[in-house]
C-alpha positions as CSV (number, residue, x, y, z in Angstrom):
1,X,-52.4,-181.9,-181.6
2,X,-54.9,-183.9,-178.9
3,X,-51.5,-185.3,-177.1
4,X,-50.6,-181.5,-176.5
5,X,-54.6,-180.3,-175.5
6,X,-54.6,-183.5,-172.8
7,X,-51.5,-182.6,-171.8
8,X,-52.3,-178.6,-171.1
9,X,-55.3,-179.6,-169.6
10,X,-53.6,-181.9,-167.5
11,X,-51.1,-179.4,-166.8
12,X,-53.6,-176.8,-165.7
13,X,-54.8,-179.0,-163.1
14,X,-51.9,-178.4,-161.0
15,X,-52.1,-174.8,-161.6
16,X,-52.3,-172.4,-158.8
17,X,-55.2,-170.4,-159.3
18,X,-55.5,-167.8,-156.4
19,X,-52.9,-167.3,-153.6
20,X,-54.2,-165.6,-150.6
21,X,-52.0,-164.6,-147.5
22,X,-52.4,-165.5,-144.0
23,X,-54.1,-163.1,-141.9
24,X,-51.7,-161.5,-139.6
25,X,-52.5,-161.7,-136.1
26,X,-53.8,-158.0,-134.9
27,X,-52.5,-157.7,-131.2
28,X,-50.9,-160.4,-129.3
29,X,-48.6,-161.9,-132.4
30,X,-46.5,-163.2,-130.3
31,X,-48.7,-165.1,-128.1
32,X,-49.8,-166.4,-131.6
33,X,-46.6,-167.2,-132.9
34,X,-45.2,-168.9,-129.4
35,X,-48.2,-171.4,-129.6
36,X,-47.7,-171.7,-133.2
37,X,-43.9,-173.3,-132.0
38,X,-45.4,-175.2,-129.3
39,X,-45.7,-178.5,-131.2
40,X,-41.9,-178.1,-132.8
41,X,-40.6,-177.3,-129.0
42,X,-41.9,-180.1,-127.6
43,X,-41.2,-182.2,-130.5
44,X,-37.7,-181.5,-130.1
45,X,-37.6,-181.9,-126.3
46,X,-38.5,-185.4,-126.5
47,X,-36.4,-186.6,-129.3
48,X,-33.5,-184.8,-126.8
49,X,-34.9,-186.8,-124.0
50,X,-35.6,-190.2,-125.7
51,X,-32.2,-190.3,-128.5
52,X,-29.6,-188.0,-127.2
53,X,-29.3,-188.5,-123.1
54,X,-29.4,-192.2,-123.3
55,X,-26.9,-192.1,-126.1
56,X,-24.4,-189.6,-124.6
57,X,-25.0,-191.7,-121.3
58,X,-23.5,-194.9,-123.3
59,X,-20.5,-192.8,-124.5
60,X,-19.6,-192.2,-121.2
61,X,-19.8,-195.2,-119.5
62,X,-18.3,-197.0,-122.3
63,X,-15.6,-194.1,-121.9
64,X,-15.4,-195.1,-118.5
65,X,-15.2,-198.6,-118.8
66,X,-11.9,-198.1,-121.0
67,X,-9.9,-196.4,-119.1
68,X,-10.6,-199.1,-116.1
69,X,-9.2,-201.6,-118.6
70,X,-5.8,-203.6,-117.0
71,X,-4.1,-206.3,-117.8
72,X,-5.4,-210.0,-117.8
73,X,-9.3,-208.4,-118.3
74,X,-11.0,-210.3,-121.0
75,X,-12.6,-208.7,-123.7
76,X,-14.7,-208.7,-126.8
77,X,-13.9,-206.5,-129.6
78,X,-16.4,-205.2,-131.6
79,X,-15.7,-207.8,-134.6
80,X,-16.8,-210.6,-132.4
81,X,-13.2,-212.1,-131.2
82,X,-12.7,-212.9,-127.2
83,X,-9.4,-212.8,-125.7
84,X,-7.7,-211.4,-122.4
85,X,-5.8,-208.4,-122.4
86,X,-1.5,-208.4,-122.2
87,X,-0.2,-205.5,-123.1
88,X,-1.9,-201.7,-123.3
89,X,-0.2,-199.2,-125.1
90,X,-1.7,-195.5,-125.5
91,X,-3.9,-196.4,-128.4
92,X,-3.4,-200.1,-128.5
93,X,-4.2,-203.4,-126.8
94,X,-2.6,-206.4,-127.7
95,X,-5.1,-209.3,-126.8
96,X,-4.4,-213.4,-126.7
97,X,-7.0,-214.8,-128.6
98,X,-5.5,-218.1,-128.0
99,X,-2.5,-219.5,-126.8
100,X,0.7,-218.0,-127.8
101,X,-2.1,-215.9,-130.8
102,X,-1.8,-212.5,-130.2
103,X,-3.4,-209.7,-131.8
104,X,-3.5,-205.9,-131.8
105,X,-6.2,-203.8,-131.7
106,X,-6.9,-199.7,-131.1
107,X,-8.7,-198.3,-128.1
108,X,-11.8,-197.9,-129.8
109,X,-12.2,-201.5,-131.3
110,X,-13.1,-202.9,-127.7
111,X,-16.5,-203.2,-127.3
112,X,-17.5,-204.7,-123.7
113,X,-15.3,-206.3,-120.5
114,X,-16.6,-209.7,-120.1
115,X,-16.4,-211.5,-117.0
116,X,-13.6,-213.9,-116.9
117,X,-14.4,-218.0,-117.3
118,X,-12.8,-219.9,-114.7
């Protein structure tokens, strides 16, 4: 019987005891409620600014920078492998990675143009 008395007391701690509601505002609410949303507007104006331009700008370029992709351009692929470019179908790049080692690899697997060692 004491387990159950320390645990209702313990219990009872957490217990809401009053519950009062917020005054509303008696002219001007909505002067009230727009400053209320000031913080959250801004909040979400910078994490636009600082996460989704940048990243949207990187789609693009790397976009870009596919479609400018030719034959005998050396590559990295996003596993890590160099090679040059010799073939480009719609979807798919076949890449020597050595001599006479060819590989093939979709569109989306290249990650940068390198600039070619002479």
């Amino acid at each position: 019987m004491k387990i159950l008395s320390d645990l209702s007391k313990t219990f009872n701690l957490f217990a809401v005891k009053n519950a009062y509601a917020a005054a509303s505002p008696a002219n001007g609410g909505w002067k009230s409620t727009l400053l209320n949303f000031a913080p959250l507007i801004a909040i979400v104006a910078i994490f636009y600014l600082l996460v989704i331009l940048p990243q949207q700008k990187r789609t693009k370029d790397h976009k870009k920078m596919l479609e400018s992709l030719k034959v005998g351009d050396e590559v990295l692929t996003n596993g890590g492998i160099f090679g040059i470019i010799t073939g480009i179908a719609e979807q798919v790049f076949t890449i020597e990675i050595a001599k006479d080692v060819k590989i093939k690899v979709t569109k989306s697997a290249i990650a940068t143009k390198t600039i070619k060692q002479q």
